[in-house]
SETOR-78430 format. One record per atom (N, C-alpha, C): residue number from 0; residue in one letter; x, y, z. Coordinates in Angstrom, 3 decimals. Each point is the difference from the previous one (the first is absolute). Layout:
BEGIN
NODE   num   residuo          u          v          w
NODE   NUM         A          X          Y          Z
...
This chain:
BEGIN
NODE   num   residuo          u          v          w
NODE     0         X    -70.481   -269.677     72.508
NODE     0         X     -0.908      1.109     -0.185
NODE     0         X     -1.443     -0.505     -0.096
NODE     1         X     -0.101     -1.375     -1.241
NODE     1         X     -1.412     -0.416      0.416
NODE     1         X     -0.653     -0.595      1.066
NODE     2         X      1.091     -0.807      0.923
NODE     2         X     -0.550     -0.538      1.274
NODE     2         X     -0.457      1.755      1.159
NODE     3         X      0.719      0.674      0.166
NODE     3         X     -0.445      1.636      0.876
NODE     3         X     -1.102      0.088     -0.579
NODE     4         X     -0.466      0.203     -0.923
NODE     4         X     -1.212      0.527     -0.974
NODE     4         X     -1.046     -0.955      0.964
NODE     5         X      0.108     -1.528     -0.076
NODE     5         X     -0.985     -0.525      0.052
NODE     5         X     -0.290     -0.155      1.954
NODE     6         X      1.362      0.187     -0.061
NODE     6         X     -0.051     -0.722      1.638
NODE     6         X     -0.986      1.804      0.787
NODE     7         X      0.677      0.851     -0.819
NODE     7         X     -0.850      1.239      0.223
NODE     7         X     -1.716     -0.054     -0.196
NODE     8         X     -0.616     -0.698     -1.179
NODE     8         X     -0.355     -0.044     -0.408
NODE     8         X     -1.200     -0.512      1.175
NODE     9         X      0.618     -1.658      0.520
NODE     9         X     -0.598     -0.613      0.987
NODE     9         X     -0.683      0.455      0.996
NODE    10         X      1.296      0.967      0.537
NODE    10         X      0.025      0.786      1.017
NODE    10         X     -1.209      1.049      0.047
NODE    11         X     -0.356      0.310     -0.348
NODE    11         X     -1.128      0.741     -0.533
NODE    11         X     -0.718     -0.275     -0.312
NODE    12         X     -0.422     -1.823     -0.185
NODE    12         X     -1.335     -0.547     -0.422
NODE    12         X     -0.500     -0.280      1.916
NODE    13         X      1.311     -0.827      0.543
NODE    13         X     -0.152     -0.031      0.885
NODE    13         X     -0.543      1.076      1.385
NODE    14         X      0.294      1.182     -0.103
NODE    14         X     -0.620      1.248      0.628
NODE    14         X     -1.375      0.111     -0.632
NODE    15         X     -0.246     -0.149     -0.905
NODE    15         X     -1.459      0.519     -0.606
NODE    15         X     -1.122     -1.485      0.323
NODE    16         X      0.576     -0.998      0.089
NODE    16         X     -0.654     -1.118      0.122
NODE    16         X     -0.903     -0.227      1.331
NODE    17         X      0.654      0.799      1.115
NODE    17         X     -1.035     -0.199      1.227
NODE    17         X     -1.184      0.841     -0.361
NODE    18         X     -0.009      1.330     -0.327
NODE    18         X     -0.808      0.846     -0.421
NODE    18         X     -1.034     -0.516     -0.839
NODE    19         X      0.267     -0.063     -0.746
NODE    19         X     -0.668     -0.913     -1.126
NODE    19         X     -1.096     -1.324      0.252
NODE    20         X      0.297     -0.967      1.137
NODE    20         X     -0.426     -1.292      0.699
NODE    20         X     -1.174      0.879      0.918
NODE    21         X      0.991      0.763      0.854
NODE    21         X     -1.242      0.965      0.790
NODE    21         X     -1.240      0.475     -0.603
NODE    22         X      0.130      0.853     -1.558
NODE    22         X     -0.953     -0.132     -0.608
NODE    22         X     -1.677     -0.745     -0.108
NODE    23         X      1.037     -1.488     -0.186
NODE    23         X     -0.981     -0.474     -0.370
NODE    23         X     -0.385     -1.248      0.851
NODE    24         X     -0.773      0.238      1.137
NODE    24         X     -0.056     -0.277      1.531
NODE    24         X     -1.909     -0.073     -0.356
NODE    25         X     -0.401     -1.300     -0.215
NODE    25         X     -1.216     -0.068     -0.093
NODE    25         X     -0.765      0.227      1.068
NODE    26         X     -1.324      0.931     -0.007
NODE    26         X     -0.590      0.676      1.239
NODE    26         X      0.524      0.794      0.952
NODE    27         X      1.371      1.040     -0.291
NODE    27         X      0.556      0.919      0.790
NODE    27         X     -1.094      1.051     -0.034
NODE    28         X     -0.200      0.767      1.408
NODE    28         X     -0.625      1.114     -0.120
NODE    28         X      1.111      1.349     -0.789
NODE    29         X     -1.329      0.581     -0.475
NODE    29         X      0.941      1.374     -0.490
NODE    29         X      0.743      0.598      0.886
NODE    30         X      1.367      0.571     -0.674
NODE    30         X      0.703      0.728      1.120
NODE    30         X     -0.419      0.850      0.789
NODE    31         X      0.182     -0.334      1.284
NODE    31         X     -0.620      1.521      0.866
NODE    31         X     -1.617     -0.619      0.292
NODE    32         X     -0.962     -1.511     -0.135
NODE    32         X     -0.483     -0.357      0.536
NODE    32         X     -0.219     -0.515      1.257
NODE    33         X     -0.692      0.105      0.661
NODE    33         X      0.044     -0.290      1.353
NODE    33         X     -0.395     -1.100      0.635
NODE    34         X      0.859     -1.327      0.476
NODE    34         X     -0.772     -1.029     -0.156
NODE    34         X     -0.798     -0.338      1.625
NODE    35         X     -0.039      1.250      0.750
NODE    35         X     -1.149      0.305      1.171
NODE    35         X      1.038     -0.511      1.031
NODE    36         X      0.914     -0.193      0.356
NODE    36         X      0.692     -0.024      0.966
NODE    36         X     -0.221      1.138      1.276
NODE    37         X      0.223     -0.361      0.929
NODE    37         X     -0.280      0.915      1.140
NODE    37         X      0.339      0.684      0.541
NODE    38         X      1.283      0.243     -0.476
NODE    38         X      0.822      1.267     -0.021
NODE    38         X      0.378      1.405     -0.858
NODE    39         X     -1.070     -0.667     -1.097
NODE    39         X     -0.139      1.220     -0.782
NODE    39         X      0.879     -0.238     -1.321
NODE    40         X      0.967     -1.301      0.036
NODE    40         X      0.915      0.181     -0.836
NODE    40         X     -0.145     -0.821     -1.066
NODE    41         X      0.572      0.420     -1.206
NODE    41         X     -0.590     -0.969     -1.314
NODE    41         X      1.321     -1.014      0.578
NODE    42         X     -1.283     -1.561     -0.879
NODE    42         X      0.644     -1.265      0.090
NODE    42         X      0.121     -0.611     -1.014
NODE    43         X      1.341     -0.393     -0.401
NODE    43         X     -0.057     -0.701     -1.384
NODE    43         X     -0.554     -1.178      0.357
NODE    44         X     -1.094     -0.690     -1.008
NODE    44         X     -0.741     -1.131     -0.254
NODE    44         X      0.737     -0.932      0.421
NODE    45         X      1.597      0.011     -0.298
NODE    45         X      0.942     -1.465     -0.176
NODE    45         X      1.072     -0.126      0.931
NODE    46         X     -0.461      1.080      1.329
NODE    46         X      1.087      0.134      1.333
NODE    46         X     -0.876      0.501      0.866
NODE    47         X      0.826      0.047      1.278
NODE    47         X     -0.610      0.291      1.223
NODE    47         X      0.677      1.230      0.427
NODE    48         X      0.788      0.758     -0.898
NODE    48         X      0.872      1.250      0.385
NODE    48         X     -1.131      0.719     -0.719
NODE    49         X     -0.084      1.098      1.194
NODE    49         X     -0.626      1.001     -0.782
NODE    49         X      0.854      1.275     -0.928
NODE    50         X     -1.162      0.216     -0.872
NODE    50         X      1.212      1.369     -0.457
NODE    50         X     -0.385      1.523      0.243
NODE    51         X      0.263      0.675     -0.443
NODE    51         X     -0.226      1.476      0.424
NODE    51         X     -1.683     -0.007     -0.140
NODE    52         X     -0.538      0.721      0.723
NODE    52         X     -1.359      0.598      0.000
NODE    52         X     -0.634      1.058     -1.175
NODE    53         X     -0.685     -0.129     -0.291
NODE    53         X     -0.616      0.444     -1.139
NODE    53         X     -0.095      1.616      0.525
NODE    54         X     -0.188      1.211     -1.479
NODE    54         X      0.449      1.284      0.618
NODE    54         X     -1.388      0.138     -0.356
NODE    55         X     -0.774      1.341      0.062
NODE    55         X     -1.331      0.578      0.117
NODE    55         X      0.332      0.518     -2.301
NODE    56         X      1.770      0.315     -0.125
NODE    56         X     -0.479      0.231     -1.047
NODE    56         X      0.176     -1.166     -0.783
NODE    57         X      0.393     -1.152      0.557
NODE    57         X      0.329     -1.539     -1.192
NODE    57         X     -1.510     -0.513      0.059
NODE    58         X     -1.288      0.151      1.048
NODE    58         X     -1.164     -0.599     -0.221
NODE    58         X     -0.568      1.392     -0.768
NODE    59         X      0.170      1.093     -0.646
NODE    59         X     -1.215      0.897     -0.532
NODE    59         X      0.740     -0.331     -1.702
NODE    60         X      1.709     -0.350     -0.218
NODE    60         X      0.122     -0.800     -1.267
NODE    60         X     -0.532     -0.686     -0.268
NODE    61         X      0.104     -1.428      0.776
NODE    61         X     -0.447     -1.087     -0.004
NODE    61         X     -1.855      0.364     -0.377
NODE    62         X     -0.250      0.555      0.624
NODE    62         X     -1.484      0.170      0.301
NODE    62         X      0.046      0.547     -1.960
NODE    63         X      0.162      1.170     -0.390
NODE    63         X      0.111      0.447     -1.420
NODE    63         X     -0.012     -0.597     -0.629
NODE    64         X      1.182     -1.040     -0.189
NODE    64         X      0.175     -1.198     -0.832
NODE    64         X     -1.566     -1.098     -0.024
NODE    65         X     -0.837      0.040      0.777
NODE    65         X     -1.017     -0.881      0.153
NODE    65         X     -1.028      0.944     -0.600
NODE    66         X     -0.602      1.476      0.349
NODE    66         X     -0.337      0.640     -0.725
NODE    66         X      0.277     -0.191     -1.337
NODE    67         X      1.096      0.351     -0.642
NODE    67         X      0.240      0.158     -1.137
NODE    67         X      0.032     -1.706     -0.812
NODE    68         X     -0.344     -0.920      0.843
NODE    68         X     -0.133     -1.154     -0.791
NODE    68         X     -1.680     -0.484     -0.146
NODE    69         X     -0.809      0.901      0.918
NODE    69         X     -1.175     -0.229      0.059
NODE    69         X     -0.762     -0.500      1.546
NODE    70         X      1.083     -0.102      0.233
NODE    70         X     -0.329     -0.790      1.562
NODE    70         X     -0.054      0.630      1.030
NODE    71         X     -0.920      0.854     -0.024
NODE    71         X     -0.095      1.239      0.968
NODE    71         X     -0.633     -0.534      1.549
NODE    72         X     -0.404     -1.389      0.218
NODE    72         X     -0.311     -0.503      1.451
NODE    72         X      1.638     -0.477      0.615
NODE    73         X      0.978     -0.423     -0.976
NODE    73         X      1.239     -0.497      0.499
NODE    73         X      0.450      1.058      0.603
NODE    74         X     -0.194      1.403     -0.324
NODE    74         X      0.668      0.924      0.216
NODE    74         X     -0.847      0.761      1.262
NODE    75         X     -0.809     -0.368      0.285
NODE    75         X     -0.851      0.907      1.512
NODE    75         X      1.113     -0.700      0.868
NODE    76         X      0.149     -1.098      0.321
NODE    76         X      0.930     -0.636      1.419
NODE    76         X      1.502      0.667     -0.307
NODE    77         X      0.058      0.047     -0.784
NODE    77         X      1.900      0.919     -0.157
NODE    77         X     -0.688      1.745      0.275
NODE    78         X     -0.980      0.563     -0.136
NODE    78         X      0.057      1.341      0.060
NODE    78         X     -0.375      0.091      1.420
NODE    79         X     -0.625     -1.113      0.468
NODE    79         X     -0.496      0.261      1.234
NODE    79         X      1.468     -0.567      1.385
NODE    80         X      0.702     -0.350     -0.721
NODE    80         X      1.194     -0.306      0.746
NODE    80         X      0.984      1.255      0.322
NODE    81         X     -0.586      0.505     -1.231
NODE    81         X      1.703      1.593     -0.337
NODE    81         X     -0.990      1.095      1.351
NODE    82         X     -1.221     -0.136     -0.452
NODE    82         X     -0.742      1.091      1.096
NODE    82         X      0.463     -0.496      1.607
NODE    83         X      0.112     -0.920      0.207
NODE    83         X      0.593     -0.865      1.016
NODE    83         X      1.523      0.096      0.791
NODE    84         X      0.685      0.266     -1.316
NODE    84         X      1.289     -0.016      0.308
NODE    84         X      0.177      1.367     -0.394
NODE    85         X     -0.356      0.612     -0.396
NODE    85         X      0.035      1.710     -0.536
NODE    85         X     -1.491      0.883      0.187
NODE    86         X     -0.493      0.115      1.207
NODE    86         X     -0.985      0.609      0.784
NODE    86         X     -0.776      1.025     -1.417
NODE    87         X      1.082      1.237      0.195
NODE    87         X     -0.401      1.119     -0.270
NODE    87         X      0.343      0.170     -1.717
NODE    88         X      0.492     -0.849     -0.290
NODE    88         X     -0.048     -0.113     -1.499
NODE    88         X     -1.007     -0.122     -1.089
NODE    89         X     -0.757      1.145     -0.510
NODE    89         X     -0.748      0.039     -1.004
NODE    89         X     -0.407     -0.797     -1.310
NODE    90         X      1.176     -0.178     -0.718
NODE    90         X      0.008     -0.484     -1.072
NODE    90         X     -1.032     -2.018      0.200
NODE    91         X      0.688     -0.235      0.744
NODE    91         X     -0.797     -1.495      0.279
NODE    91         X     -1.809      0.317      0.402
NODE    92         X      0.039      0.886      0.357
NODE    92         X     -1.556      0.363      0.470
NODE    92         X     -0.775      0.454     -1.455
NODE    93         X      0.660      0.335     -1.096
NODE    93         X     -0.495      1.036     -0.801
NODE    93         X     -0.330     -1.208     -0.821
NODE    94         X      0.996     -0.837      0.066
NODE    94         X      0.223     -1.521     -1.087
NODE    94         X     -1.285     -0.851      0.756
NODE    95         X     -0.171     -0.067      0.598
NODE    95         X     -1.086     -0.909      0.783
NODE    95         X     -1.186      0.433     -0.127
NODE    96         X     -0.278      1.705     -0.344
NODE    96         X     -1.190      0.284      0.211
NODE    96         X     -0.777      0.161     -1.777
NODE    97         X      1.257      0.025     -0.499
NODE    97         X     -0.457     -0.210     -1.445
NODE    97         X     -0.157     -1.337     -0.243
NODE    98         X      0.315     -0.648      0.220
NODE    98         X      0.286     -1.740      0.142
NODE    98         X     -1.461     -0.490      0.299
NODE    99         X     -0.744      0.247      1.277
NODE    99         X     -1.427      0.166     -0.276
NODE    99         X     -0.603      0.545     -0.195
NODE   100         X      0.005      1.327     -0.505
NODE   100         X     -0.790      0.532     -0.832
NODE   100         X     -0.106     -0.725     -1.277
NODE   101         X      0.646     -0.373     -0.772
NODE   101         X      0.087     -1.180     -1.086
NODE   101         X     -0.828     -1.269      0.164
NODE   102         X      0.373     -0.532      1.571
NODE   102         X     -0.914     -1.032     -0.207
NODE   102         X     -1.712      0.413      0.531
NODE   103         X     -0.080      1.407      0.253
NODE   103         X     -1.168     -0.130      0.175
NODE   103         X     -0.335      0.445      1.235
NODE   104         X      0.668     -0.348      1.177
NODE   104         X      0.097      0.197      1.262
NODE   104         X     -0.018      1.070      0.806
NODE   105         X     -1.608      1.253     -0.274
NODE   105         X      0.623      1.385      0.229
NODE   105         X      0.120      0.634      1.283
NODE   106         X     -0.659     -1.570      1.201
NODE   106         X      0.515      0.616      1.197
NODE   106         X      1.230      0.274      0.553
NODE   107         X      0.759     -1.383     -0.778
NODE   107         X      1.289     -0.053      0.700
NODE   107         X      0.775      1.118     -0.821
NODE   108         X      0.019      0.142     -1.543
NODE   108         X      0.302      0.991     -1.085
NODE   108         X     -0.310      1.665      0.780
NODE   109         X     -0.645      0.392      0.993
NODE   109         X     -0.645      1.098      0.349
NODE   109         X      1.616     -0.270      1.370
NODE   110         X     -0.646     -0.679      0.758
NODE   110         X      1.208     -0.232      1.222
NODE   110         X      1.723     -0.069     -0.349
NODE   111         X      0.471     -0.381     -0.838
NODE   111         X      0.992     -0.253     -0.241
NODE   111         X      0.320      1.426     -1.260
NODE   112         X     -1.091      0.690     -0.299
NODE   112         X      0.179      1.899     -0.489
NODE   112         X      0.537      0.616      1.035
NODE   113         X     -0.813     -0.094      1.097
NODE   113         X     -0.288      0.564      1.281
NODE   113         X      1.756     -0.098      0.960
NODE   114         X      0.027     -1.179      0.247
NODE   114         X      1.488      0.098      0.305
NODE   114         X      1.157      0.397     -0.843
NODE   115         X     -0.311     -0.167     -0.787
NODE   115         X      1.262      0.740     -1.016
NODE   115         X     -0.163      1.389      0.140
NODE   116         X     -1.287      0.580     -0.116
NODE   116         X      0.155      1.589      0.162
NODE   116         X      0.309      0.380      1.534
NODE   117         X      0.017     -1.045      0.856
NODE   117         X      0.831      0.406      1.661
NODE   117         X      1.538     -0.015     -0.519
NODE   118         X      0.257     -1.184     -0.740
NODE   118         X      1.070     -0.049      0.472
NODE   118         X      1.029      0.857     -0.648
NODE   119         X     -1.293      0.834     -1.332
NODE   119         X      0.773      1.253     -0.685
NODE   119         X     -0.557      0.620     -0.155
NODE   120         X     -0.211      1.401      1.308
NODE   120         X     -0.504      0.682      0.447
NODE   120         X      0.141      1.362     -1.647
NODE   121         X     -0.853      0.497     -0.010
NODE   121         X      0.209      1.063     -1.164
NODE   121         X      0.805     -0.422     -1.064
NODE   122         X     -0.727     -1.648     -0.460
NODE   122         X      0.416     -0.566     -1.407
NODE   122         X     -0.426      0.872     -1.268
NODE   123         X      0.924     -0.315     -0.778
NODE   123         X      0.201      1.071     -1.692
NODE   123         X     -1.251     -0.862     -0.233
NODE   124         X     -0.805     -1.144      0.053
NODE   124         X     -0.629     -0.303     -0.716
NODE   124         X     -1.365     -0.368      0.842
NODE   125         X     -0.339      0.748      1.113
NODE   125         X     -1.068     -0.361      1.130
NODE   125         X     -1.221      1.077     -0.699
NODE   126         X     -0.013      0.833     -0.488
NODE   126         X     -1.527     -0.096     -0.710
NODE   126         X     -0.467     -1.211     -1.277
NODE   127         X      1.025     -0.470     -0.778
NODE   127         X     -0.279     -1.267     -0.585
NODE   127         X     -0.581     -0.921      0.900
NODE   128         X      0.868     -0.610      0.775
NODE   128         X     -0.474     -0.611      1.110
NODE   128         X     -1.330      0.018      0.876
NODE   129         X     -0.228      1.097      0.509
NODE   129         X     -1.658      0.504      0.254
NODE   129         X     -1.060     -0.601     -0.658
NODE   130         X      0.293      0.685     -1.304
NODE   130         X     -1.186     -0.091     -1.244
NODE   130         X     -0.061     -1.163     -0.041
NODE   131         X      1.364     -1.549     -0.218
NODE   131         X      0.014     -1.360      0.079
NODE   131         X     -1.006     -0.148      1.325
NODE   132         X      0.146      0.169      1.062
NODE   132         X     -0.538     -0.572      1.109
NODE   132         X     -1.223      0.410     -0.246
NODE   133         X     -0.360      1.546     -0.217
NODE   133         X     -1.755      0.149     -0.458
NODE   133         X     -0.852     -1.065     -0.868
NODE   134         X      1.034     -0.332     -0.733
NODE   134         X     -0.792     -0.636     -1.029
NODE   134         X     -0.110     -1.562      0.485
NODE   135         X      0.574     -0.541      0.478
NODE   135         X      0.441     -1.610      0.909
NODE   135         X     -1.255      0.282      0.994
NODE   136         X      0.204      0.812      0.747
NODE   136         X     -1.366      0.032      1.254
NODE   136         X     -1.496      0.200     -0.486
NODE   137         X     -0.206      0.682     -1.617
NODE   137         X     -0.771     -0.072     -0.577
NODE   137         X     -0.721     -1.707     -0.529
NODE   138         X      1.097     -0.425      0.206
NODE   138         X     -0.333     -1.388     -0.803
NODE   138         X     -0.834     -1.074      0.531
């Protein structure tokens, strides 16, 4: 009974143990980074297989997560990827245009209003938006 316990025991260190090593892979890009390959497809740092391609909504997470850590320049190249891979998708345009408006930037902050209200034609929140851009072109 105590050898099952342990040999179980093993067994289960052993499954969790690759996971775990993967972890901690000094200088891996974050998941869902792109290491510029030419096919579009993410490359792990430590192979030549590529893996699945990054989605329009894993770079506007990714992109959040950099926002929300402070690092709001890490996050323009992931929002500007999702607009890329997801054309007509708003939300990455809306994140980008607040993104410089923050740093200051009220031409591009005015342009990146501007496409978001194309790409959501009779937005719930496009007189906010307006008044933002009035005040940016004022600047």
């Amino acid at each position: 009974m105590q050898q099952n316990r342990i040999a179980l025991l093993l067994s289960g260190l052993l499954v969790l143990t690759p996971s775990l090593v993967a972890q901690d892979k000094p200088n891996a890009p974050p998941p869902g980074k792109s290491t510029g390959n030419s096919k579009g497809a993410v490359q792990d740092a430590d192979s030549d297989a590529p893996l699945a391609p990054s989605s329009a909504e894993e770079d506007v997470e990714v992109a959040s997560y950099y926002v929300h850590k402070g690092d709001p320049d890490a996050a323009i190249p992931r929002l500007e990827d999702a607009i890329r891979l997801k054309p007509k998708w708003a939300k990455p345009r809306l994140m980008l245009a607040e993104i410089y408006e923050k740093k200051g930037d009220a031409a591009a902050a005015v342009k990146c209003y501007k496409d978001y209200l194309q790409a959501v034609p009779n937005a719930p929140d496009e007189k906010k938006i307006e008044k933002k851009m009035e005040k940016l072109a004022g600047q």
